[in-house]
N, C-alpha and C positions, 0 to 999 in steps of 0.2 A: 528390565528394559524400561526405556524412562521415555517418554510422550513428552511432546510440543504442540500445540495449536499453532497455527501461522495463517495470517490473514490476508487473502491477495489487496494489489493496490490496482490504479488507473490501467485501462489499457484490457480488462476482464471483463468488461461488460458486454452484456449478450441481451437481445430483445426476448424474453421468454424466462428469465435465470432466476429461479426462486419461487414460480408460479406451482408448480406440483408442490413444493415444499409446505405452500399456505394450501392449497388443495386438501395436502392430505392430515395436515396438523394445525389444529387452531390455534393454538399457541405460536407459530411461526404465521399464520393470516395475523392475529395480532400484532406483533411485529411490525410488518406492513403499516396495517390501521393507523399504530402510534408512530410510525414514520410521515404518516399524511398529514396527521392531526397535528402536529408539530413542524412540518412546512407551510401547514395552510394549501397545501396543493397533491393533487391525487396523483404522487410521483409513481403509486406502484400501478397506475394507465398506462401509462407512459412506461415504464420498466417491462408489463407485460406484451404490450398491444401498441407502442410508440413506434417514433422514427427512430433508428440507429442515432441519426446526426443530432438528432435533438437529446439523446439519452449518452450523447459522447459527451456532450456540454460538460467543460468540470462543474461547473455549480450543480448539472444534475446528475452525471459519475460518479461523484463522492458520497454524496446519503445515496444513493439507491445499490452503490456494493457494498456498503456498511448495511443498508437494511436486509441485504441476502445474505451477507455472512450470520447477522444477528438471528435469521430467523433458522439458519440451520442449526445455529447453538440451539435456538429454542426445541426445535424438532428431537436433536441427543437429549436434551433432559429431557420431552416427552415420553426419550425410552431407555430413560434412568443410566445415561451418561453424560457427567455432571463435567462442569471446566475443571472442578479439581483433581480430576485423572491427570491433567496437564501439568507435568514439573514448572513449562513456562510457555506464555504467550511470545508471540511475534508479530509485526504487521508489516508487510512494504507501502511507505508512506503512508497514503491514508488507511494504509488496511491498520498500521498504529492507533487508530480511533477505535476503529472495530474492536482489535485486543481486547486493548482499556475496557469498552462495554462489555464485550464477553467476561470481563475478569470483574464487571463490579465496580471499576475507578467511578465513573460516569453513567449517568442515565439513558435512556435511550432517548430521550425528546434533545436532552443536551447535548448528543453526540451529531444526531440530524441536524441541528439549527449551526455549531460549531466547523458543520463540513460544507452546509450548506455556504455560509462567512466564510469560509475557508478557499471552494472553491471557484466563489468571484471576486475574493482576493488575490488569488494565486492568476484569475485570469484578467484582473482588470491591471494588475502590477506593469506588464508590459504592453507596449500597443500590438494587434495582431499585426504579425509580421515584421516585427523587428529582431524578435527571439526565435530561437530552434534548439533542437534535441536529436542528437543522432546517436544509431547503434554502432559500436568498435565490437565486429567478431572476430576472435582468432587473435587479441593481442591481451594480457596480462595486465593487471593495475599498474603497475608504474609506468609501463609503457606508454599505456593509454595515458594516461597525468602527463607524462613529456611530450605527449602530442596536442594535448588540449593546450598546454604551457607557448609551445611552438607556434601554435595556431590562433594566442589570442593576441598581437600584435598592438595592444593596447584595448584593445576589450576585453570583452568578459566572454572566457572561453573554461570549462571546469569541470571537473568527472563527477557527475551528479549520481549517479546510482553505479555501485562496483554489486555487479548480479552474480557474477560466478565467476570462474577462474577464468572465462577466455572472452566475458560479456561486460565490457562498460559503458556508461552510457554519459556522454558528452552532453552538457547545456550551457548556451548565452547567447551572446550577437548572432546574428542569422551568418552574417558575413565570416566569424570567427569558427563559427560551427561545421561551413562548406569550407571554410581553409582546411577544417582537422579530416574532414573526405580526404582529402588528395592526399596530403601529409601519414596519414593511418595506412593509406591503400601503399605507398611506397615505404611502410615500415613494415610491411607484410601482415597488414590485416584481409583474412581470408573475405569479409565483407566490411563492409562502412556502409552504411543510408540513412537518409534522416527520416526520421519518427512523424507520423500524421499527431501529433500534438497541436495545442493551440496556445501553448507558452513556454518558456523557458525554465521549468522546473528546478528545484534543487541550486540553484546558483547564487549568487551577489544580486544578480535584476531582482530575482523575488523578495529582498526586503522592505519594500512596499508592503508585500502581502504579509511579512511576519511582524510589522508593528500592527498591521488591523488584529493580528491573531493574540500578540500580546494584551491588545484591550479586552478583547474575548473574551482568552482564555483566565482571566482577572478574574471575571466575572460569573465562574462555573464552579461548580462545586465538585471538585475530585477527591477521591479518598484513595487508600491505597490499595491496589488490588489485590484480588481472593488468589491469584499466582503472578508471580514476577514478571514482567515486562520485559524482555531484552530490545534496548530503545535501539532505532536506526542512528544515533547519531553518538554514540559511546559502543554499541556492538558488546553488552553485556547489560545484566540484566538489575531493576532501580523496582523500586516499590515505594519509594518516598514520596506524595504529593505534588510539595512543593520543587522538587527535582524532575517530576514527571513534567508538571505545566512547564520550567524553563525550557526543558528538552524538545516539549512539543514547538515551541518558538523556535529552537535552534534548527529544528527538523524544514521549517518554510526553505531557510536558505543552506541549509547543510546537507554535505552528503549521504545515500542513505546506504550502510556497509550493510549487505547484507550479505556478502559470500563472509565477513571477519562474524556476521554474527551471528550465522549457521557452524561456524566453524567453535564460536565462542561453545553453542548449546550442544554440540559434538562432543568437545571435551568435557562440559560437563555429565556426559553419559546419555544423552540423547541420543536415540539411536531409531526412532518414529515420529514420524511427522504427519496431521493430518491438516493439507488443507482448507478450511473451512469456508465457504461461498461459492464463487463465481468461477469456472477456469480451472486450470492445472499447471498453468506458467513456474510456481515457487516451486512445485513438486519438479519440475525439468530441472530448475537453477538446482535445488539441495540433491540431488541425486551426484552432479556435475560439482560439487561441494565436498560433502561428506559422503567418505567410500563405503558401500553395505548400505548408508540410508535405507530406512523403508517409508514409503508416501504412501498415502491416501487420501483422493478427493472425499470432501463430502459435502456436495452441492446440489444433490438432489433426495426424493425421497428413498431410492433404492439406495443411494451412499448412506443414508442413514441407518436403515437396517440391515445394510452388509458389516458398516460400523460398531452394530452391537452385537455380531455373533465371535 
């Protein structure tokens, strides 16, 4: 039987999410520590005891579920379950940072500061409210792609996240976005809505945000990780550096597969998935993926030690 790590992305966060974690394992409060100490700002306040709206912000969504997925890896090796049980890492969007850290590519002050960059890139790229993101339930990847195609009328309209066989998820023009509503709905999408987001993720608009991340990501030292990557924008799995930092660039404005790259680590013999932080969302999308799946949250202290029996 062959183990994945999979790392949630945006959209996971919760006021409360990682507090027992640092409670009950100093090694995951450190975590935390070196998450503030490396912002300059006491995000795990705010993470613990914050406002929702203020803890939605992507600039502070992004380090602070990297810093909860980080400290639950910290918590497993506190009870001698190490990331190289994992045949292979995974992450949806930014949970792809997280990976990386759990696997060793990057540091942890370097993954904080790079998400941090990351996500006032990603939100200063478009003006609020020019961009949107909606959910297609109940219609199949190409389909959905023929309706974002239909619907962008000369904008930017694009299947930015394909979740699962019956979940894709639409980004660009705000205008282009409510055309693919009505357009999905009479191609018999069971639902269509758009996503409380605050920019147009995954599309053409965010290349703004992936040349700031090109300068960034220049500028950080990765090596290659202790287990394979399966990157969101190839849906199979890299260990090269320099292949990982392009990826992660390509990642700003490309799609992120993640039904082809659960499907990818299926066929590989993956047949366990546990994952690691915030939420249970990946664990819904891979069950609705790969048939037999077995999931496992482990984002609290009790998932930790139901994980090591």
């Amino acid at each position: 039987m062959s183990l994945a790590f999979v790392f949630p992305g945006q959209g996971a966060q919760t006021i409360g999410m990682g507090r027992d974690l640092a409670q009950s394992y100093p090694a995951a409060k450190a975590v935390f520590d070196e998450v503030d100490a490396a912002l300059g700002q006491n995000l795990s306040a705010l993470i613990w005891e914050g406002d929702i709206a203020e803890l939605t912000l992507t600039q502070n969504a992004q380090p602070a579920l990297m810093a909860t997925s980080l400290a639950a890896i910290a918590a497993l090796q506190a009870e001698g379950i190490d990331i190289s049980r994992a045949s292979f890492v995974a992450g949806h969007s930014l949970g792809e940072y997280s990976a990386l850290c759990a696997a060793g590519a990057t540091s942890l002050a370097d993954t904080a500061r790079l998400l941090r960059i990351r996500g006032r890139a990603m939100q200063e790229a478009v003006p609020v409210g020019v961009g949107a993101m909606a959910a297609l339930l109940g219609l199949d990847f190409a389909t959905a792609s023929e309706v974002a195609a239909e619907a962008a009328q000369g904008e930017v309209c694009e299947a930015a996240n394909d979740n699962d066989p019956a979940q894709v998820v639409v980004s660009g023009h705000k205008g282009a976005v409510e055309r693919a509503l009505e357009i999905a709905k009479a191609r018999g999408a069971k639902r269509a809505l758009l996503l409380p987001v605050s920019a147009p993720f995954h599309c053409a608009l965010m290349q703004p945000a992936a040349d700031v991340m090109a300068q960034a990501l220049a500028d950080v030292a990765i090596s290659a990780p202790s287990v394979p990557l399966v990157a969101n924008v190839q849906a199979s799995a890299v260990s090269d550096p320099a292949q990982i930092r392009a990826l992660l660039v390509a990642q700003v404005t490309g799609r992120v597969r993640w039904r082809e790259s659960v499907q990818w680590m299926a066929a590989q013999g993956v047949t366990e998935y546990w994952e690691i932080g915030a939420g249970k969302a990946l664990s819904g999308m891979i069950k609705r993926i790969a048939e037999g799946a077995q999931t496992r949250a482990v984002g609290t202290a009790a998932d930790v030690l139901a994980a090591k029996q």
